[in-house]
C-alpha positions as CSV (number, residue, x, y, z in Angstrom):
1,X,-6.8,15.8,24.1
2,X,-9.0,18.8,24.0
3,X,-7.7,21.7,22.6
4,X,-8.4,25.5,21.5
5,X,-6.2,27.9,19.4
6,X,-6.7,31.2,18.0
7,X,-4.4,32.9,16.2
8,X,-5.2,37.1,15.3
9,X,-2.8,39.7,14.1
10,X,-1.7,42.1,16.4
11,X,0.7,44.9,15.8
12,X,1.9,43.3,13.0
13,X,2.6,40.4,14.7
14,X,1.0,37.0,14.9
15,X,-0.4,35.8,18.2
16,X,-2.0,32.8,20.2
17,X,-5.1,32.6,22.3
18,X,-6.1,29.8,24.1
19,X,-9.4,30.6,25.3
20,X,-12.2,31.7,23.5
21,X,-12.6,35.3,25.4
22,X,-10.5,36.2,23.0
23,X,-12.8,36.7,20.4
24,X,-14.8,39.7,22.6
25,X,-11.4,41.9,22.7
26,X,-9.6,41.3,19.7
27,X,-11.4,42.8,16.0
28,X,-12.2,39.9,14.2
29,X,-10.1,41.6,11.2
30,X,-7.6,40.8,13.0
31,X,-9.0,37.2,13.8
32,X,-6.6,34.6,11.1
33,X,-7.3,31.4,12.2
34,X,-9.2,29.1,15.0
35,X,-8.0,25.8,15.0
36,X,-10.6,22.8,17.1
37,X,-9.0,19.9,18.7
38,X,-12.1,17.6,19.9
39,X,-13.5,20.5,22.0
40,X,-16.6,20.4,24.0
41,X,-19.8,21.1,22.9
42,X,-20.4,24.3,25.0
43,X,-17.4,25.7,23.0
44,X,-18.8,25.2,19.4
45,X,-22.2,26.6,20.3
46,X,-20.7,29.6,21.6
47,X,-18.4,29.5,18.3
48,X,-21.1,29.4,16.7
49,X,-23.4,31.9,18.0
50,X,-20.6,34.8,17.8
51,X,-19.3,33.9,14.1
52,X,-22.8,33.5,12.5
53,X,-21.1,30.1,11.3
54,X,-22.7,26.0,11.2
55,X,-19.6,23.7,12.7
56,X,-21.2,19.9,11.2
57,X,-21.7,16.8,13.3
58,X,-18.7,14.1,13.0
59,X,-21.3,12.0,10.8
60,X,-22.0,15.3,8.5
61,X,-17.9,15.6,7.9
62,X,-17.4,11.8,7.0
63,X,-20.0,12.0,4.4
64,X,-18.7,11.2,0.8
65,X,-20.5,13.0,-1.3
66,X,-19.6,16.0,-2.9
67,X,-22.4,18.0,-1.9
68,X,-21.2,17.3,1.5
69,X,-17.5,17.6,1.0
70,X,-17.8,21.1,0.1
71,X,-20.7,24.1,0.6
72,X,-20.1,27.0,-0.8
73,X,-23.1,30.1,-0.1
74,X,-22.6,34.0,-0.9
75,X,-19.6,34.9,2.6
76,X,-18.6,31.1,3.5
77,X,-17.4,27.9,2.4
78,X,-17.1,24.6,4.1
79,X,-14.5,22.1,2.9
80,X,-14.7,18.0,4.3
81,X,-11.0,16.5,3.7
82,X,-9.2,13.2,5.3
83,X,-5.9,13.8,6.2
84,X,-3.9,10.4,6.3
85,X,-2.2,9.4,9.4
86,X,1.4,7.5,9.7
87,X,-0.7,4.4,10.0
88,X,-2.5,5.4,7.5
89,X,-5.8,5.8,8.7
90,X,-7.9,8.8,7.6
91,X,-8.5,11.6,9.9
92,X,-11.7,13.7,9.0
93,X,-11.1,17.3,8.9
94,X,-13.4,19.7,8.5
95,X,-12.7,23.6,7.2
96,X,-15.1,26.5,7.6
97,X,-14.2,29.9,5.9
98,X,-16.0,33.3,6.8
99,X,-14.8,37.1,6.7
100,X,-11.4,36.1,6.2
101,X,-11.2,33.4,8.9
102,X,-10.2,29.9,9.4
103,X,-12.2,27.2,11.4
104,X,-10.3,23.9,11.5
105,X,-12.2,21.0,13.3
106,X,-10.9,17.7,14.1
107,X,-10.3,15.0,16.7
108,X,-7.0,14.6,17.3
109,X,-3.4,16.1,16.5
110,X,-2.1,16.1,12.7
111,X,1.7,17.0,11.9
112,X,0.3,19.0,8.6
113,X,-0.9,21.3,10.9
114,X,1.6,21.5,13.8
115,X,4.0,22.1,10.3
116,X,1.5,24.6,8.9
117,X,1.9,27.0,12.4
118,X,5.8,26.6,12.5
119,X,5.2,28.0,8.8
120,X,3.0,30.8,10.0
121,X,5.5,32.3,12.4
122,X,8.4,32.0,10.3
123,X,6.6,34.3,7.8
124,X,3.6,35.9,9.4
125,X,3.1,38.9,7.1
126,X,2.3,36.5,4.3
127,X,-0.6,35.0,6.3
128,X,-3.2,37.9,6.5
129,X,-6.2,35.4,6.1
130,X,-7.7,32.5,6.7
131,X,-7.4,31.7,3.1
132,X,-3.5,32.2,3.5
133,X,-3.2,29.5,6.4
134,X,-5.7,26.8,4.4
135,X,-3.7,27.1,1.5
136,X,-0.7,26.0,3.3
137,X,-1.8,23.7,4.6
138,X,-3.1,22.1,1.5
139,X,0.5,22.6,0.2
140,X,2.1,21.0,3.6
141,X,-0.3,18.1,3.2
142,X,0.3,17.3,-0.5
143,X,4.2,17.1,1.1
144,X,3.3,14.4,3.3
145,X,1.0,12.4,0.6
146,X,4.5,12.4,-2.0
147,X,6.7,11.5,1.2
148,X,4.2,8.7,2.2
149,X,4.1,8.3,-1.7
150,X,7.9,7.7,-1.6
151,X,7.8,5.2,1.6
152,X,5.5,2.8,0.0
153,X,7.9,3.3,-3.5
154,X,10.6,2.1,-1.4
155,X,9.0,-0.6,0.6
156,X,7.8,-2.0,-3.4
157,X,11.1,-2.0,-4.3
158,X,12.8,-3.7,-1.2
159,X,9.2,-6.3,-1.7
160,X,11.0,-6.9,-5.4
161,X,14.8,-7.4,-4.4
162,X,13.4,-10.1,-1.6
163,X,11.5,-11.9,-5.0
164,X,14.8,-11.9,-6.9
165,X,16.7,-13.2,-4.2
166,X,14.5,-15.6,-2.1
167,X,13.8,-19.4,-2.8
168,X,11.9,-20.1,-0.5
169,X,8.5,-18.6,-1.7
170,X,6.0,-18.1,1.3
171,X,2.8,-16.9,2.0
172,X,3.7,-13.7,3.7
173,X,5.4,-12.3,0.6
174,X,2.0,-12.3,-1.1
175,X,0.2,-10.8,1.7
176,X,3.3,-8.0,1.9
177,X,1.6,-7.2,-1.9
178,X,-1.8,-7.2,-0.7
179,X,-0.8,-4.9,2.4
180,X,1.1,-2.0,0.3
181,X,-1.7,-2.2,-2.3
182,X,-4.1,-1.5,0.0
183,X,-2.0,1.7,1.5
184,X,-1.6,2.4,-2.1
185,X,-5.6,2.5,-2.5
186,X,-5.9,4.4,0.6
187,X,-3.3,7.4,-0.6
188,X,-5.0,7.4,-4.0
189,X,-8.2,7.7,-2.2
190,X,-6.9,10.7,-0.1
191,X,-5.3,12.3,-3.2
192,X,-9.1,11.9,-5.0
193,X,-10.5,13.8,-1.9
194,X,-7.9,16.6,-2.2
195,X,-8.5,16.7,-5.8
196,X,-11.9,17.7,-5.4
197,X,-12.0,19.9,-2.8
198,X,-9.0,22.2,-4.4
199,X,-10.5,21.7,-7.7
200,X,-14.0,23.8,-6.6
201,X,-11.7,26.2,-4.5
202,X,-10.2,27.1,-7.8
203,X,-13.7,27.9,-8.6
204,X,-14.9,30.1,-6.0
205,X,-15.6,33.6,-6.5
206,X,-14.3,34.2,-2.5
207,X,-10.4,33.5,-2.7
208,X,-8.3,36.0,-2.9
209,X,-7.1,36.6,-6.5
210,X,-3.0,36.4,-5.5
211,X,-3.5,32.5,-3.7
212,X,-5.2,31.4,-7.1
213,X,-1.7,30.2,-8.9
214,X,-0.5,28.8,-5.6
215,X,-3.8,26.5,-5.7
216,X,-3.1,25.7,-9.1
217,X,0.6,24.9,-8.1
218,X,-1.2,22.2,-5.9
219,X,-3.8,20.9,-8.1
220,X,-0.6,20.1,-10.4
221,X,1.4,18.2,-7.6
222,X,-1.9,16.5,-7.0
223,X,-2.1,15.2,-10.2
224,X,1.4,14.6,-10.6
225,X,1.0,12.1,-7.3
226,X,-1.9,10.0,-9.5
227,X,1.0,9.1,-11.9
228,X,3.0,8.0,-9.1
229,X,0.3,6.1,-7.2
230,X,-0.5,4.5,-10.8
231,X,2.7,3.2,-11.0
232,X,2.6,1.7,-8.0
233,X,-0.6,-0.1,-8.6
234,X,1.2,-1.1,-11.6
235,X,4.4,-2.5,-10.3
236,X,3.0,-4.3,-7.4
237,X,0.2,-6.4,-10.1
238,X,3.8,-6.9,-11.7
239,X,5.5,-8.0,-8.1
240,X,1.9,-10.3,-7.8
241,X,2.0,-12.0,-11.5
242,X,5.8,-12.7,-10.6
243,X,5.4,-14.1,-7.2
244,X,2.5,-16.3,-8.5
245,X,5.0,-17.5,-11.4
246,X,7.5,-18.4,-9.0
247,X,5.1,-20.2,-7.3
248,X,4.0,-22.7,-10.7
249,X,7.5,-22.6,-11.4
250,X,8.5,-23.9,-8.0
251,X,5.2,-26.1,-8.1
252,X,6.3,-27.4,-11.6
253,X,9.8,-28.2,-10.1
254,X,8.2,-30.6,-7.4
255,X,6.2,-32.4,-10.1
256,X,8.8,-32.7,-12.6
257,X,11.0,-34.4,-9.6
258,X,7.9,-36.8,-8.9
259,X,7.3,-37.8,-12.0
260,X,11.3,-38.2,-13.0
261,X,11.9,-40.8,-10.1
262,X,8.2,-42.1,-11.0
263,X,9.5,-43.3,-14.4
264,X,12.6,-44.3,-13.2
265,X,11.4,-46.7,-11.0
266,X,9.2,-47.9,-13.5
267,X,11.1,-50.1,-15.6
268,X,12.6,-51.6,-12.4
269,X,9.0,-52.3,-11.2
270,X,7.9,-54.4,-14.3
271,X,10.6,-56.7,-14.0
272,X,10.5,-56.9,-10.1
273,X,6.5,-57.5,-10.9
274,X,7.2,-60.5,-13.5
275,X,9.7,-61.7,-11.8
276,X,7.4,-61.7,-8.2
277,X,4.8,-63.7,-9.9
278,X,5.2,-67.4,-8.3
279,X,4.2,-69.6,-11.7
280,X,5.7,-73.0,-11.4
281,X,6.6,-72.7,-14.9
282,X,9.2,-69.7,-15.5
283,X,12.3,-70.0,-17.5
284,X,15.1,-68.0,-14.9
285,X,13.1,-69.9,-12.0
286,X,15.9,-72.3,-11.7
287,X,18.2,-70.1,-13.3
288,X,21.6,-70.1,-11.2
289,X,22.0,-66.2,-12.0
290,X,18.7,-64.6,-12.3
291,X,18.5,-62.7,-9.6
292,X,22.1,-60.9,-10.5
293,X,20.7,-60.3,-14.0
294,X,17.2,-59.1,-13.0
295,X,19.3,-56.2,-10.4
296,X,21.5,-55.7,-13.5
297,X,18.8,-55.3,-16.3
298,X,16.4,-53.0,-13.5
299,X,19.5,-50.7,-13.1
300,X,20.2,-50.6,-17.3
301,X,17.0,-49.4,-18.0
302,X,17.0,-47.0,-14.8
303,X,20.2,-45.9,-16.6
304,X,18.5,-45.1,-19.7
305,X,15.8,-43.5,-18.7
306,X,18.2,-41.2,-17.4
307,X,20.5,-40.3,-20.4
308,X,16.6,-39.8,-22.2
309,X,15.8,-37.4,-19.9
310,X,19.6,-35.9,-20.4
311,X,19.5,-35.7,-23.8
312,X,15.9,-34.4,-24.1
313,X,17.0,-31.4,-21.1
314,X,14.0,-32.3,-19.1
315,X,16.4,-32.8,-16.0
């Protein structure tokens, strides 16, 4: 759904606009923020025109390159990000900072930013800028990587309980792995992209000098979310090489059983085999109890084949 916002200082308090008129009575000083929800063409031109500003093509903001993820010239900068949704698929998002003000452009609704606003009016003297607001919502978003972060750390761990309890091994444990370490790849993805972008705002000659320890507070819980998407990588190759160990150990389990009652019957074969051979000339042929002492002979060796295997501990 299409939508406009426009937030400006007024008074000393924060307001919202929902039409672009706006602009032609209020002093862009004033002007904080102007957030773009998949809005029509007409409404970016005109954006355009009156802020002396480029707003890129979807194609242009889901480049990965870095010289497309961020531009930075003399009064502006343009920052590309992906902000994850609950089903983790990216949303591009892209950022556009000039005289102070925010332009946010992207396609659909994002809780980082619906969070970022309730922030705003809880506290709106501490947002003078647009340099204020895209901090925050830096910060706000880094939240929702270590909560989504913590989801997949708990959906591991309930994945390893299910290994140490179930016997039955199927398939859909091992594509359970393959799922999370996907999502995993996908968060450590969206931290890299965060990384970068933050790591050449720290850079920049144009953000105000107070906001640069708060953007150092979040390259550091950036990085601290690598160690934690690391160790999930590393405990779900673990949950993998253990699943796949089950599996030979389970596979090993049906063999061994095979080839127990193999040899077994074995002994029991050979005599059944002599004894099935129809030669005219065989000593027990005649023999009033040779068929009681071949049944009694098969079971002795089936016997001891048995206490071999006992006393050996392959059974």
């Amino acid at each position: 759904m299409a939508e406009l916002r426009l937030f400006y200082q007024e008074e000393g308090k924060l307001k919202i606009s929902k039409t672009i008129d706006i602009l032609k009575k209020v002093n862009l000083k004033d002007m904080i923020w102007i957030d773009l929800i998949d809005v029509s063409d007409a409404i970016e031109s005109e954006l355009e025109q009156f802020l002396k500003i480029y707003i890129q093509e979807d194609e242009e903001i889901e480049e990965i390159e870095m010289s497309s993820r961020y531009i930075q010239t003399e009064d502006s900068i343009v920052a590309n990000s992906n902000f994850l949704q609950d089903n983790f698929q990216m949303q591009p998002v892209s950022f556009i900072l000039k005289n102070g003000i925010l332009v946010s452009v992207r396609d659909t609704e994002l809780k980082t930013f619906n969070d970022t606003v309730k922030k705003i009016y809880a506290d709106s003297k501490s947002f003078m800028s647009g340099y204020h607001v895209l901090v925050a919502l830096l910060e706000t978003r880094v939240e929702y990587d270590a909560d989504m972060i913590e989801y997949i750390t708990d959906e591991i761990t309930n994945l390893s309980k299910t290994l140490n309890t179930e016997d039955d091994l199927s398939q859909d444990i091992l594509m359970r792995i393959k799922d999370l370490q996907e999502k995993v790849m996908i968060i450590r993805q969206n931290i890299v992209d965060k990384q970068r972008v933050v790591s050449n705002m720290l850079k920049s000659n144009l953000f105000p000098h107070e906001l640069l320890p708060k953007l150092t507070m979040v390259i550091k819980d950036i990085n601290s979310l690598f160690e934690y998407t690391r160790f999930g990588f590393d405990r779900l190759d673990y949950l993998q090489d253990t699943f796949l160990g089950l599996v030979n150990i389970q596979q090993n389990r049906i063999v061994k059983i095979f080839t127990v009652v193999s040899v077994i019957f074995m002994p029991p074969t050979l005599i059944a085999s002599i004894y099935g051979m129809n030669f005219k000339h065989m000593p027990e042929f005649e023999w009033k109890y040779g068929y009681p002492f071949s049944i009694l002979v098969m079971l002795l060796f089936s016997i001891a084949v048995l206490i071999f295997f006992r006393r050996k501990k392959w059974l």
